[in-house]
Kinemage of the C-alpha trace (Angstrom):
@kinemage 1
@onewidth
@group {chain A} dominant
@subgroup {mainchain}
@vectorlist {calphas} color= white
{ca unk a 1} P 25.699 221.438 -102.542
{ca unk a 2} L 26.731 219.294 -99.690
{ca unk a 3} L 24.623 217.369 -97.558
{ca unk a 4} L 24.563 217.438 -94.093
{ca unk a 5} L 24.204 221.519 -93.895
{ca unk a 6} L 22.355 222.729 -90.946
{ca unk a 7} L 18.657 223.871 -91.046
{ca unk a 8} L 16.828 225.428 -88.277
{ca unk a 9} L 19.442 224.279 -86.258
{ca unk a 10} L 19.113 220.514 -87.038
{ca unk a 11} L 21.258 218.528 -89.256
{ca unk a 12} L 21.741 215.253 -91.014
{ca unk a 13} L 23.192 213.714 -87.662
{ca unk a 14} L 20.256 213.670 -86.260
{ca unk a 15} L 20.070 210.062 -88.228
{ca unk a 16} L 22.863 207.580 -89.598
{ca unk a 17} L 23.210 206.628 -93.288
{ca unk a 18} L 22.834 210.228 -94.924
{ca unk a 19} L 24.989 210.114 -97.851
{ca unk a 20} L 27.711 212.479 -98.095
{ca unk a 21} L 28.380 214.478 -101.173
{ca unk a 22} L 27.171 216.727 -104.144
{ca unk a 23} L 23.597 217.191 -105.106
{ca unk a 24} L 23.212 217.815 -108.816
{ca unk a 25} L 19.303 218.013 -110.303
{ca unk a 26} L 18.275 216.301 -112.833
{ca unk a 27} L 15.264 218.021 -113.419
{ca unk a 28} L 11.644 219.166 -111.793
{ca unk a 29} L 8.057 216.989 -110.792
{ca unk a 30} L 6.241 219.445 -112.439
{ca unk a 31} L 2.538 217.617 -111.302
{ca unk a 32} L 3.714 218.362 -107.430
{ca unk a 33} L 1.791 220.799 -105.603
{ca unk a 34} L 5.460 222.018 -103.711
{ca unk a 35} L 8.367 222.578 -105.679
{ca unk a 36} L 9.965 219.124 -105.979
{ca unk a 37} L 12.803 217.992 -107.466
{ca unk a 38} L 15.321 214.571 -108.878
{ca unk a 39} L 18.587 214.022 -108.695
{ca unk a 40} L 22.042 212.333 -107.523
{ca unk a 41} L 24.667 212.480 -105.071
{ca unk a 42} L 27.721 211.637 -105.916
{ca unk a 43} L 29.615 209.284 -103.350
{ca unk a 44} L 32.538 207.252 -103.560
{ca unk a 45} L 30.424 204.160 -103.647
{ca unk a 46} L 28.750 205.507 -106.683
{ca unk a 47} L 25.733 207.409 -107.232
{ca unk a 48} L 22.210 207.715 -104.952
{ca unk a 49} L 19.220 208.913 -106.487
{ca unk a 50} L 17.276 212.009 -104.104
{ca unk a 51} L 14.218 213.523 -104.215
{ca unk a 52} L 15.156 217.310 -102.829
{ca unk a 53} L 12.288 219.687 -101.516
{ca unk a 54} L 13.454 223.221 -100.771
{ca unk a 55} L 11.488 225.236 -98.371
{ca unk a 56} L 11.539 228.066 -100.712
{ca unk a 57} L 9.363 226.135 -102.828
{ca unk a 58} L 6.495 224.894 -100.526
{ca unk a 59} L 3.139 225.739 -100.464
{ca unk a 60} L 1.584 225.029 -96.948
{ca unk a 61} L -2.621 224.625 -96.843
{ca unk a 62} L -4.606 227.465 -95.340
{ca unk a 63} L -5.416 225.349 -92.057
{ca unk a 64} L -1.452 225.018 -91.530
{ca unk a 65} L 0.302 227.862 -91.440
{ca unk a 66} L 3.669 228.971 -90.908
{ca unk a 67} L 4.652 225.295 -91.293
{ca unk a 68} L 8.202 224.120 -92.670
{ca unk a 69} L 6.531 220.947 -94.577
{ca unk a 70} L 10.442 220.066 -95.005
{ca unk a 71} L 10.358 219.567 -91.149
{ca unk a 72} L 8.103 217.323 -90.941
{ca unk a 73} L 9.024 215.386 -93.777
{ca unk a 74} L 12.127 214.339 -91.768
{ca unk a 75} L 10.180 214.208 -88.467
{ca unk a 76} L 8.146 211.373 -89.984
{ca unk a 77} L 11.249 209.660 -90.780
{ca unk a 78} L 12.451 209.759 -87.798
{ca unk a 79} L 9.427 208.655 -86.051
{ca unk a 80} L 9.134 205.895 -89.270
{ca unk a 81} L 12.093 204.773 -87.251
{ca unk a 82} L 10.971 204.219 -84.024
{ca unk a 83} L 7.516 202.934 -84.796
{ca unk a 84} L 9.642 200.295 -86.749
{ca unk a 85} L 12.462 199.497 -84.250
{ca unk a 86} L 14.166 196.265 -84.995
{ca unk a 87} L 10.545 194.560 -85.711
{ca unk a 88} L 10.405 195.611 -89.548
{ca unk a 89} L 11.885 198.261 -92.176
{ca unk a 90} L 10.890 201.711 -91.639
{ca unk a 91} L 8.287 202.607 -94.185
{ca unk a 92} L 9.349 206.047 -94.529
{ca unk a 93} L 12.742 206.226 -96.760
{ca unk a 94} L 15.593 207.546 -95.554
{ca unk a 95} L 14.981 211.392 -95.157
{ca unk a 96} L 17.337 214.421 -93.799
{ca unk a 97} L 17.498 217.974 -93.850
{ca unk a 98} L 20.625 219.929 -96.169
{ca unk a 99} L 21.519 223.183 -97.712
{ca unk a 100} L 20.713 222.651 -101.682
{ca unk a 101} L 20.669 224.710 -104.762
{ca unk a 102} L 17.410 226.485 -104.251
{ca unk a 103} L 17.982 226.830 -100.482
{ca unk a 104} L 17.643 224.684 -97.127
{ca unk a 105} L 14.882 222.076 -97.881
{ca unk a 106} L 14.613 218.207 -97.157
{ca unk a 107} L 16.273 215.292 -99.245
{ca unk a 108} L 14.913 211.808 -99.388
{ca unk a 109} L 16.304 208.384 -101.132
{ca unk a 110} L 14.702 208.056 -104.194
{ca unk a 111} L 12.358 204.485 -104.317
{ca unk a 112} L 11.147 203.082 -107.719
{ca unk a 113} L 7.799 201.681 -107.501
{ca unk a 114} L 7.280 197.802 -109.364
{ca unk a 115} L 4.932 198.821 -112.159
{ca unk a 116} L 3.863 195.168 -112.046
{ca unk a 117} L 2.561 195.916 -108.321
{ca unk a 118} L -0.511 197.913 -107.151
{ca unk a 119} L -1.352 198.889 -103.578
{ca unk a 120} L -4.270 201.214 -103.825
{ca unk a 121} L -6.146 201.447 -107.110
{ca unk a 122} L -9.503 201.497 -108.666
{ca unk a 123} L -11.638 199.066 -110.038
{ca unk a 124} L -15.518 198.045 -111.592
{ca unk a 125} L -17.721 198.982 -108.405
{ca unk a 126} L -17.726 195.518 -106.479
{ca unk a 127} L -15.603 193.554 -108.499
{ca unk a 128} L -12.624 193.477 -105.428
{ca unk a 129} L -10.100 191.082 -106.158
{ca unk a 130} L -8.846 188.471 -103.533
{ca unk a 131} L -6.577 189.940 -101.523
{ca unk a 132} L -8.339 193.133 -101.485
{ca unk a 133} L -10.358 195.041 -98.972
{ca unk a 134} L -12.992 197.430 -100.279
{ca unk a 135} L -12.951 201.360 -99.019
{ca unk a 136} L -15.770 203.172 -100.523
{ca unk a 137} L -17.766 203.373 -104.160
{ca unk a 138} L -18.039 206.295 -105.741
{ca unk a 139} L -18.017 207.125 -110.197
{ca unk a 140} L -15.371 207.704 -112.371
{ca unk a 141} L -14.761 210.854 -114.897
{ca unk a 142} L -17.362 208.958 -117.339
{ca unk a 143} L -19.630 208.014 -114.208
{ca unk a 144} L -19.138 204.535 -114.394
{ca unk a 145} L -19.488 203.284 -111.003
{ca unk a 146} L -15.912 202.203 -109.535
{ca unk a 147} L -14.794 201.329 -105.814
{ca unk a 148} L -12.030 202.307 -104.148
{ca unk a 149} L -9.401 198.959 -103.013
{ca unk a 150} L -6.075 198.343 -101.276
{ca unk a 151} L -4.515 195.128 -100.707
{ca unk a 152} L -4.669 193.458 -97.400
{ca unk a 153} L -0.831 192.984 -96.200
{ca unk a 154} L 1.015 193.595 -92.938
{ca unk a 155} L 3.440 196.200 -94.837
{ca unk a 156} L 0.470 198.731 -96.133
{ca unk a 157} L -1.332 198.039 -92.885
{ca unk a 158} L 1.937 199.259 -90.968
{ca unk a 159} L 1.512 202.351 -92.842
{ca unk a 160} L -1.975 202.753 -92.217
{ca unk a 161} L -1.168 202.407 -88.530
{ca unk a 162} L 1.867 205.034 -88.594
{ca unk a 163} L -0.870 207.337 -90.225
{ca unk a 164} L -2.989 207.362 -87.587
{ca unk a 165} L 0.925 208.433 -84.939
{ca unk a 166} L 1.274 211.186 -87.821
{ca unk a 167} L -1.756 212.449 -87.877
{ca unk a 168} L -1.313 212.214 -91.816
{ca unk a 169} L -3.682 214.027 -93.581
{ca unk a 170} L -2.506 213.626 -96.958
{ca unk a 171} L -2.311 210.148 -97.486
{ca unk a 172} L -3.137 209.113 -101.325
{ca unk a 173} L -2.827 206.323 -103.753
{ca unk a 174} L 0.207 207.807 -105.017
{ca unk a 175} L 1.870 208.623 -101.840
{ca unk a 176} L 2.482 204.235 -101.372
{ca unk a 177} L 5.585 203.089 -103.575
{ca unk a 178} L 5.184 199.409 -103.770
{ca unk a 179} L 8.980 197.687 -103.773
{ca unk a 180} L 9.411 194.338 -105.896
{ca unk a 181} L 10.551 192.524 -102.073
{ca unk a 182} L 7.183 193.518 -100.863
{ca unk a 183} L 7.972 196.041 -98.327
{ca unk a 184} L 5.816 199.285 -98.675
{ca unk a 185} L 6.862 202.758 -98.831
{ca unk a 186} L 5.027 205.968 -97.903
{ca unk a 187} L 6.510 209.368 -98.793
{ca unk a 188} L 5.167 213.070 -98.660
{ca unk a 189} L 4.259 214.224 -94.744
{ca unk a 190} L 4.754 217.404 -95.119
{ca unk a 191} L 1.133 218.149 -94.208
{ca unk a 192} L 1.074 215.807 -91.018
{ca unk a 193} L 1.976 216.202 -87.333
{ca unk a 194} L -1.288 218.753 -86.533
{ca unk a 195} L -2.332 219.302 -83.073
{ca unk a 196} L -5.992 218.859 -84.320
{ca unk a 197} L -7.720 216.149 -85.767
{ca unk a 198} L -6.866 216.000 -89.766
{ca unk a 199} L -6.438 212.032 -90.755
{ca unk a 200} L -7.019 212.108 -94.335
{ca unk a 201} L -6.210 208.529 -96.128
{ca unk a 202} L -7.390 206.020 -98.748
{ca unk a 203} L -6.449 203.608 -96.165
{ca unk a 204} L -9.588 202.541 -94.418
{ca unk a 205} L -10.233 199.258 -95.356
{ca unk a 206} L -8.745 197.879 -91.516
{ca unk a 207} L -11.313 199.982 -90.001
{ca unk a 208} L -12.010 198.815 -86.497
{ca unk a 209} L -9.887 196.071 -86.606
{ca unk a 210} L -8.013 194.998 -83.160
{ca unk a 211} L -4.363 196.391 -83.280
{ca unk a 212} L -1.726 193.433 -83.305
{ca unk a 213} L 0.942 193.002 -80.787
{ca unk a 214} L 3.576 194.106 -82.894
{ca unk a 215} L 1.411 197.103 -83.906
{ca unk a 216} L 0.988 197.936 -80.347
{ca unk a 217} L 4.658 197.730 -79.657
{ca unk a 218} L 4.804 200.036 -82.475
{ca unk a 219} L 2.936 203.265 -81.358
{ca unk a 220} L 4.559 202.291 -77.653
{ca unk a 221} L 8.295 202.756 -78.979
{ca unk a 222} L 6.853 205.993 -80.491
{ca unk a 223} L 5.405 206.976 -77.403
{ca unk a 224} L 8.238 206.847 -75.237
{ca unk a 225} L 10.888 208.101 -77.957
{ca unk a 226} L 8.675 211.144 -78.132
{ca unk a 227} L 8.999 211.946 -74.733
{ca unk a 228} L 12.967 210.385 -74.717
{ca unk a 229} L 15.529 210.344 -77.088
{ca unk a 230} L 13.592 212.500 -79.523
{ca unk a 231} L 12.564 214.937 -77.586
{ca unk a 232} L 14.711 217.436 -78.305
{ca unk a 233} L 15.174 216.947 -82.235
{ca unk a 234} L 10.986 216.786 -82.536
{ca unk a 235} L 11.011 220.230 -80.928
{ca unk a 236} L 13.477 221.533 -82.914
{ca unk a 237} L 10.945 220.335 -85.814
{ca unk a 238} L 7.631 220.773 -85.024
{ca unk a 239} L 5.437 222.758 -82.817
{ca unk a 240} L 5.569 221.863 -79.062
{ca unk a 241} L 1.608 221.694 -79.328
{ca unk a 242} L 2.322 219.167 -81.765
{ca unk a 243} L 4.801 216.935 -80.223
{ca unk a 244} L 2.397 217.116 -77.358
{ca unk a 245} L -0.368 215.732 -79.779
{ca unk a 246} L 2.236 213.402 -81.187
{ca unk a 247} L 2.152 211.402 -77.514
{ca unk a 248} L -1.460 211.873 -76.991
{ca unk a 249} L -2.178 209.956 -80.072
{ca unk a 250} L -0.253 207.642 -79.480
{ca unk a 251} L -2.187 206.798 -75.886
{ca unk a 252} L -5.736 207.220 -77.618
{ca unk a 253} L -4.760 204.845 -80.068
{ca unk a 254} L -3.107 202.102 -77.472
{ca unk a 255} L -6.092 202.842 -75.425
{ca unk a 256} L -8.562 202.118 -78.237
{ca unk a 257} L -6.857 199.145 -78.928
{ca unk a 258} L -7.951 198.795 -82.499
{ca unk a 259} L -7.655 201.188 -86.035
{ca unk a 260} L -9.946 204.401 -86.016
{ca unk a 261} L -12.124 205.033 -89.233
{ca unk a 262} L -14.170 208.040 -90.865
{ca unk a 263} L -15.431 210.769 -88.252
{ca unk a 264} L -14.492 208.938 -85.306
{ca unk a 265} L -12.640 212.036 -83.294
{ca unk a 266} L -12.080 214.147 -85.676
{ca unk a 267} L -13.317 215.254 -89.733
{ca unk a 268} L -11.697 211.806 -90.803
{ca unk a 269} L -12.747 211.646 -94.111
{ca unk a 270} L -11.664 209.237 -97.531
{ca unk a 271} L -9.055 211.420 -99.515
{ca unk a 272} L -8.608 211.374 -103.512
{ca unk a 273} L -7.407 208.097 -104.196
{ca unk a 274} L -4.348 209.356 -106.383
């Protein structure tokens, strides 16, 4: 395979950086609910690790059908990209549409989490360590009660914010990648971008907090970019119902002026943690 081949007729230049060259699997995420996959590409710089999704392989929920998850996969990159401008890194990593071995599908960089760094997790109900903020309580598989924590820091809070833009409704424990420099990663948006009200997250613990400046100027660069420069690729990728949402989202949440939380317009509701 090749990257850069054309899907749905949108292709890797839609973005800068894709690397260019062969795609050779490694092997299969078996645990993944859509087919997922590892491997390299081969550059002349060396190798970069990929995580490669083919269409062929997805399995899209009943309450979104007819959905390329692929899509929307690289439609949250791109609008990762805005919401982060030149104020921080985009959360979402580097993500692009190709041609691959099992068919057209979406390929992202591969990020290695720090094992020696935990975003969301699990602990003794009301033990929360500094740092933390508390989500909900709830009992674990011997029904000891546990609570549900995530770390209080502007990079998972910038994801919890992009999340509400997406209209992510798949947003786990396991779907944050904590890097060793601190930044914060969030992959797997295939099931985001609906016209309807599905926020699904773990990420709750900023719950009707004020929105910051920067956050604000944020959802604003995603706002206009959606009705800009992006126009025409987001239509190419999503539904034009759901580009239309995209926008109105973001003026709800710039109107609101602070983070949404559990059944506030929608069936908002805490997710399984991992």
């Amino acid at each position: 395979m090749t990257t850069g081949g054309d899907v749905h007729g949108v292709t890797s230049s839609a973005h800068d950086g894709v690397p260019q060259g062969e795609l050779v699997l490694d092997g299969r995420v078996m645990p993944a609910s859509n087919a997922t996959f590892v491997g390299s590409i081969g550059t002349g710089d060396g190798e970069v690790r990929v995580v490669y999704k083919p269409v062929a392989g997805e399995r899209p929920l009943w309450d979104f059908p007819g959905a390329v998850l692929a899509q929307r996969e690289v439609a949250a990159y791109l609008v990762g990209a805005a919401f982060a401008g030149d104020d921080f890194r985009n959360p979402v990593p580097l993500t692009w549409l190709a041609d691959g071995p099992h068919g057209p599908g979406m390929v992202q960089t591969w990020q290695e989490p720090d094992e020696d760094q935990e975003a969301v997790t699990l602990v003794p109900a009301g033990a929360v360590p500094g740092g933390m903020l508390h989500v909900f309580d709830g009992y674990d598989a011997a029904d000891r009660p546990i609570s549900l924590v995530h770390e209080d820091t502007a990079a998972l809070r910038r994801i919890a914010v992009l999340d509400v833009v997406l209209n992510n409704a798949d947003r786990k424990g396991g779907h944050v990648l904590e890097a060793a420099d601190g930044h914060r990663w969030a992959i797997d948006h295939g099931i985001a971008f609906h016209a309807e009200p599905k926020l699904r997250t773990v990420l709750w613990g900023w719950t009707g907090q004020p929105l910051t400046a920067q956050e604000c100027a944020a959802v604003t660069r995603v706002r206009d970019v959606a009705q800009g420069e992006l126009a025409g690729t987001l239509a190419e990728l999503l539904d034009d119902r759901e580009v239309t949402a995209l926008v109105r989202r973001c003026e709800r949440l710039l109107a609101r002026g602070a983070l949404p939380g559990p059944g506030g317009e929608g069936p908002a509701i805490p997710w399984p943690p991992f």
